[in-house]
C-alpha positions as CSV (number, residue, x, y, z in Angstrom):
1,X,-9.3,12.4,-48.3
2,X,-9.7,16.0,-49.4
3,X,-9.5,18.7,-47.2
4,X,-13.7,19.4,-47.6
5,X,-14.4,15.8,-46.7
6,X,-11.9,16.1,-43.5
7,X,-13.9,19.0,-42.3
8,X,-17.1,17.6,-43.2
9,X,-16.2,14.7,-40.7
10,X,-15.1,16.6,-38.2
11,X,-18.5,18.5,-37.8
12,X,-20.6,16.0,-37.9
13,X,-18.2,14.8,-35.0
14,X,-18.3,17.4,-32.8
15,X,-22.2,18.1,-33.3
16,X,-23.0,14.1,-32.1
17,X,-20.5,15.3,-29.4
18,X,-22.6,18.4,-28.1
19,X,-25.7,16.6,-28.2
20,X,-24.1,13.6,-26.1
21,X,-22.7,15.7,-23.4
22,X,-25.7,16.4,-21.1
23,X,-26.1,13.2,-20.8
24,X,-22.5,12.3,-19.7
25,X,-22.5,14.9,-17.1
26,X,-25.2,12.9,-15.1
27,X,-23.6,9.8,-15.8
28,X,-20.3,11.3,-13.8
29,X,-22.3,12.9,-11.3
30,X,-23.9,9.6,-10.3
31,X,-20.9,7.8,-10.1
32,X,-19.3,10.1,-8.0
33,X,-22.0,8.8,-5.7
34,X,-21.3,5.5,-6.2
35,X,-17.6,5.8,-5.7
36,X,-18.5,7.2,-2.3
37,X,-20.8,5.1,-1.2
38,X,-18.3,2.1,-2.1
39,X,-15.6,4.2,-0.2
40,X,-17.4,4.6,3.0
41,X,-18.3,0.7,2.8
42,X,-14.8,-0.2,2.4
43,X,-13.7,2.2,5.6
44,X,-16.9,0.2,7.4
45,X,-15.6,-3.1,6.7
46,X,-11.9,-2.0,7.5
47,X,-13.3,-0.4,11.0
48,X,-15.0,-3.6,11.8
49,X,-11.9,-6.0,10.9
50,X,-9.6,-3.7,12.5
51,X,-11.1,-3.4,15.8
52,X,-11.9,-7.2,16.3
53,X,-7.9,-8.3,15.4
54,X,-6.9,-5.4,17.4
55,X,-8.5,-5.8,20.4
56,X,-9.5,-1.5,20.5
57,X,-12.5,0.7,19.6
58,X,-12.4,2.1,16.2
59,X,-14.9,4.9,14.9
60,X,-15.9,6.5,11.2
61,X,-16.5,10.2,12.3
62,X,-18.8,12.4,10.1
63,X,-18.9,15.7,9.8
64,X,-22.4,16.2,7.8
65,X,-21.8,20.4,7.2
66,X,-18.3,19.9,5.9
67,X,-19.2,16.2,4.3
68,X,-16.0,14.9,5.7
69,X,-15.5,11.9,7.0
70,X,-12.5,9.9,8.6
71,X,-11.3,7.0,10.7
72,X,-10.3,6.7,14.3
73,X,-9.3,4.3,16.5
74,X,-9.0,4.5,21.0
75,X,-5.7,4.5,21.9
76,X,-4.4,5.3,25.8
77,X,-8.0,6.7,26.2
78,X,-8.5,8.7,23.5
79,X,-9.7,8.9,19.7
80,X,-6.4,9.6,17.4
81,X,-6.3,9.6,13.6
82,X,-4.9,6.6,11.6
83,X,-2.1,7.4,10.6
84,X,-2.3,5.5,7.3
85,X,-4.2,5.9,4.2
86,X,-7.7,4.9,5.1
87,X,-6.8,7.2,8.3
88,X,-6.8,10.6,6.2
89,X,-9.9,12.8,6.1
90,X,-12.0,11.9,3.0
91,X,-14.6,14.8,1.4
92,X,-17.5,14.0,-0.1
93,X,-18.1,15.7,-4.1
94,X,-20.3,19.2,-3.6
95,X,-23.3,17.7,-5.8
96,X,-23.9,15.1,-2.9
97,X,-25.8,15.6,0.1
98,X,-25.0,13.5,3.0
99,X,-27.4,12.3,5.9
100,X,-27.1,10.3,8.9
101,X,-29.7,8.3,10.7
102,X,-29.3,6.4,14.2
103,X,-25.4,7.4,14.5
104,X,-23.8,7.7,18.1
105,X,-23.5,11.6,19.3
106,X,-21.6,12.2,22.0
107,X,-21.6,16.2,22.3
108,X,-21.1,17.6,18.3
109,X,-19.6,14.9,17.3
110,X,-21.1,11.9,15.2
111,X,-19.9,8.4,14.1
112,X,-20.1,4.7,13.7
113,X,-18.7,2.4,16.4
114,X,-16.8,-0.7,15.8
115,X,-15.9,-2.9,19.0
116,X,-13.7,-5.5,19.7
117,X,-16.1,-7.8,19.8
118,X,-17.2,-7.6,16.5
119,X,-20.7,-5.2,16.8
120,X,-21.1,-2.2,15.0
121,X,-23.7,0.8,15.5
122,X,-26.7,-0.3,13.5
123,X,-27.4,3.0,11.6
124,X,-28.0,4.2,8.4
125,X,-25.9,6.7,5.8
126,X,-27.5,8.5,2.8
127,X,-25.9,9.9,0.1
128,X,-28.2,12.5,-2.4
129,X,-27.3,13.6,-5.2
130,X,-28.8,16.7,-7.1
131,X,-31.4,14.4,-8.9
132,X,-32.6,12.9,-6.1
133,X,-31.4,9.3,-6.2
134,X,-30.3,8.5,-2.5
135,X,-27.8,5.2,-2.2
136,X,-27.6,4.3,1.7
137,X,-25.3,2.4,3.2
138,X,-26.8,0.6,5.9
139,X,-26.7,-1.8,8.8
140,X,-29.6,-3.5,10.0
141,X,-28.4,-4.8,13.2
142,X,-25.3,-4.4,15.4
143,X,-24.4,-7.5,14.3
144,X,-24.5,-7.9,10.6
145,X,-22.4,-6.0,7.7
146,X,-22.7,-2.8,6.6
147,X,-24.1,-3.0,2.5
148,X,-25.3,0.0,-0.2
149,X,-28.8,-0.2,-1.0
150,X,-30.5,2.6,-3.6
151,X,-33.4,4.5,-2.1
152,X,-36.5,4.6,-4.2
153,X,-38.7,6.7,-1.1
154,X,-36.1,9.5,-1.3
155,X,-36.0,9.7,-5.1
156,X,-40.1,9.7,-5.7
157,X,-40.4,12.5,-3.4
158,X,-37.5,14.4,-4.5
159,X,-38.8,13.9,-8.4
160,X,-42.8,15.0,-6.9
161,X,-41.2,18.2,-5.4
């Protein structure tokens, strides 16, 4: 190859590059909210397992300004942090939004419950990115699993704003 048809390469290349990399950056943004969503669904399901082998309350706290959220778990009459992994404080990307419907307050604080005996808070977790597309993570009933549904509602009004 000559040194013309290297460079020739090279721009046509970098131009399919430029015009590809809008397009990329919603593709991340969008599964930053995914891997959140799938994140606070693993800590639900963790929560739940936990605190039924256990035998002791455990709670996902949220703290919607900072969009943090962590794990604890009652022990000699109080809420302490986990002191493992899934026990560190998790932050939620700055192009999310995060909402919380039907949690447990109890003063300024909000969170899920899990019990011992296996029920959960039935309530509902939405996370929005910039676009508009909402995934929540939801549970119907105390008594069933928590699961990641996409919101259509949240998205058509978002797009009609």
């Amino acid at each position: 190859m000559t040194l013309l048809e290297l460079i020739l390469v090279m721009m046509i290349l970098s131009t399919v590059l430029a015009m590809a990399a809008p397009s990329l950056r919603g593709f991340f943004t969008s599964r930053r909210g995914d891997d959140a969503a799938a994140q606070i669904l693993a800590l639900t399901q963790y929560a739940r397992s936990q605190a039924v082998s256990e035998g002791i309350v455990y709670r996902l706290n949220f703290d919607v300004q900072e969009r943090t959220y962590w794990l604890t778990a009652q022990k000699a009459g109080a809420y302490e942090p986990l002191e493992i992994e899934v026990g560190r404080t998790f932050t939620i990307d700055k192009d999310l939004s995060l909402e919380l419907e039907d949690e447990v307050r109890e003063d300024r604080e909000r969170f899920l419950e899990f019990s011992p005996y296996g029920t959960v808070t039935a309530a509902k977790i939405r996370l929005i990115d910039r676009k508009g597309r909402a995934l929540e993570i939801g549970c119907p009933t105390v008594t069933e699993s928590f699961s990641i549904t996409e919101c259509e509602e949240i998205y058509k009004q978002y797009v009609s704003q």
